[in-house]
N, C-alpha and C positions, 0 to 999 in steps of 0.2 A: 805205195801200199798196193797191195795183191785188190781187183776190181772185186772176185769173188769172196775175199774177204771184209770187204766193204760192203758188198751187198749181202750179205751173213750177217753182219752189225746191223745193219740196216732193219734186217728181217726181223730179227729176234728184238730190238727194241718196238715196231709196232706193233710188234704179237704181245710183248710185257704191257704194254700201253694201253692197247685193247681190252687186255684182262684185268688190267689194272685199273679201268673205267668199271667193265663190267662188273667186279668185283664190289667197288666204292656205292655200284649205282645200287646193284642187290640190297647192301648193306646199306645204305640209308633209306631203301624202301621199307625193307623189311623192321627195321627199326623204329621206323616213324610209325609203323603200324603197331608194332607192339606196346609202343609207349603212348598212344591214344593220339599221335597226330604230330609227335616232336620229336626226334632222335634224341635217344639217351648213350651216352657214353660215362663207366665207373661211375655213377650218378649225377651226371652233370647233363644238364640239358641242352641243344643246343636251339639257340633260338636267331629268327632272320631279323637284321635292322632295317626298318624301311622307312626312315626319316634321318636329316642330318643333324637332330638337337643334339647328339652327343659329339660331334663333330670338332677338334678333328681325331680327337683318342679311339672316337669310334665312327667309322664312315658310313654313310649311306651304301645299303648292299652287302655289308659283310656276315657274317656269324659270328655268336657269343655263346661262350660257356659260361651257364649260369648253374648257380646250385639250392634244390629247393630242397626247401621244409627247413624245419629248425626250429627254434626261439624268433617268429616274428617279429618280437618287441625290442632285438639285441641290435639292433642296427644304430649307429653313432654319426654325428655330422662326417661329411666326406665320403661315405659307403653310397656306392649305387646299387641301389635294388633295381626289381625288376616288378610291375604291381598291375595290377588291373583296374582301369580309367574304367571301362564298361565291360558289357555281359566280353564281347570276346577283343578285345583291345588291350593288348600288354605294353605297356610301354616299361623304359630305361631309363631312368634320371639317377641324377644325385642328391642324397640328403641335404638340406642347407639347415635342419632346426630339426630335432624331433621334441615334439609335445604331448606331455601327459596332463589329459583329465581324468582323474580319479584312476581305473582300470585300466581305461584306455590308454593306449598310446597310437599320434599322427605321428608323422614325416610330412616336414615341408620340401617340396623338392623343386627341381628345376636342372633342364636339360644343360651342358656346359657351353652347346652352341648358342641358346636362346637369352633374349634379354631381360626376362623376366622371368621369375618364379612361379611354379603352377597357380592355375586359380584355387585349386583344393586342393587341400591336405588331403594324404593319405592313412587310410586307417589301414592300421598293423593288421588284418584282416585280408585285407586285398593284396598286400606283399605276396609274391608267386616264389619270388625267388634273390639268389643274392650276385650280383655282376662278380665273378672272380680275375677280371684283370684279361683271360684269354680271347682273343679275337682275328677273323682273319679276314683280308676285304674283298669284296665283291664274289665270293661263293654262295653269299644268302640270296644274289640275284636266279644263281643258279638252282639251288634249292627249292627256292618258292616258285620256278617253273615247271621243278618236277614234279610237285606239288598239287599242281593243276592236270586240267584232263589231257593237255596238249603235250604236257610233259610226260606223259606214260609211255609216248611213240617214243621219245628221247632213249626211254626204257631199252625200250627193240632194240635200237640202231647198233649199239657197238655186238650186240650178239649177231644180227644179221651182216655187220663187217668181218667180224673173225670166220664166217661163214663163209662170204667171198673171198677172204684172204687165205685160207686155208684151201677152197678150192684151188685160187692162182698160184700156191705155193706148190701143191699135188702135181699141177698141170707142167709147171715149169720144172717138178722132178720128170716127172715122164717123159718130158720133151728132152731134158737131160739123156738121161737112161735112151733114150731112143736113137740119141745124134751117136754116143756112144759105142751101141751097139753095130749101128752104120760104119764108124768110121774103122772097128773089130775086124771087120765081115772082108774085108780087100786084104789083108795080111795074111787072115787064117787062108783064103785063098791060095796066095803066093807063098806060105810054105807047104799046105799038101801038094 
C-alpha cells in the first residue's frame, strides 16, 4: 500500500475522532445542563453507577438508561427501579416484595450483588425511575469526571487538538506545495 495513502487514512480517521469526541462532549454537556444535572436521551435518563451492588449485570463505572415518571405503584417482584435512599442519593436495586398498606405501596429491594435486602422499604414516592435493561461499562467513570470542575478542562482539550492538528496538517500542505514547486522550477528552466 501507497505510504500517502496510509497516511490520508490515517489523517482523516483522527480528525473523525477528534470531532467525534468533540461532538459527544458538547452533547453530553449541553444536555446535562438542560435536563437539571442528567443527560436525557428520547426520555430516558442516563444515570452513573458507583457501587458494585448490582454487580455483575450492572458494573461499577458504567451508565444506565432509566425511564422516569409513570405509575410509581406499577412496579412488580423482579423490576429494578431506580429510588431515592436520601435528599441527593439514587441508588438501583431490585424488587424482592412489593407491600401495600392501605394507599400506599413499598418495595422491598436489594442490590443482586449484596447479601441482604435493604434495611428500608421504599415508598413508591421515592421511586425516580424504572432500570430498562440498557447499560454500558466504565463510561459513567468518565461522565462523572466531566462532571466535576476538573472535567470542564477535558472540555478544551480535543477542541485545542483539532487546533493543532489542523495547523500540522496546513503546514505539512505547504511544505508539500513548496518542495513541489521547487522540484517545477529546474525543468521549466531546461526547456526555455
Amino acid at each position: 500500500m501507497n505510504l500517502k495513502v496510509v497516511r490520508k487514512v490515517v489523517s482523516t480517521s483522527i480528525t473523525v475522532i477528534l470531532y467525534a469526541v468533540l461532538f459527544m462532549m458538547i452533547f453530553v454537556v449541553v444536555s446535562s445542563k438542560a435536563a437539571g444535572g442528567e443527560p436525557e436521551f428520547f426520555g430516558y435518563q442516563i444515570k452513573t453507577v458507583l457501587s458494585g451492588s448490582m454487580e455483575p449485570g450492572i458494573q461499577t463505572g458504567s451508565i444506565i438508561a432509566v425511564k422516569p415518571g409513570g405509575d410509581l405503584t406499577r412496579f412488580k417482584e423482579g423490576d429494578v427501579i431506580t429510588f431515592k435512599e436520601k435528599e441527593n442519593i439514587l441508588i438501583t436495586h431490585r424488587v424482592l416484595e412489593v407491600v401495600k398498606n392501605g394507599e400506599h405501596v413499598m418495595y422491598k429491594t436489594k442490590g443482586d450483588n449484596n447479601d441482604a435486602p435493604d434495611l428500608e422499604p421504599v415508598l413508591s414516592e421515592n421511586v425516580v425511575a424504572e432500570y430498562k435493561g440498557f447499560t454500558i461499562p466504565f463510561i459513567g467513570y468518565f461522565m462523572n469526571f466531566m462532571n466535576s470542575k476538573n472535567g470542564a478542562l477535558m472540555f478544551i482539550i480535543p477542541g485545542i487538538l483539532l487546533i493543532f492538528y489542523s495547523g500540522f496538517t496546513i503546514w505539512k500542505a505547504i511544505s508539500t506545495l513548496d518542495l513541489s514547486s521547487k522540484k517545477e522550477d529546474p525543468i521549466e528552466k531546461n526547456i526555455s
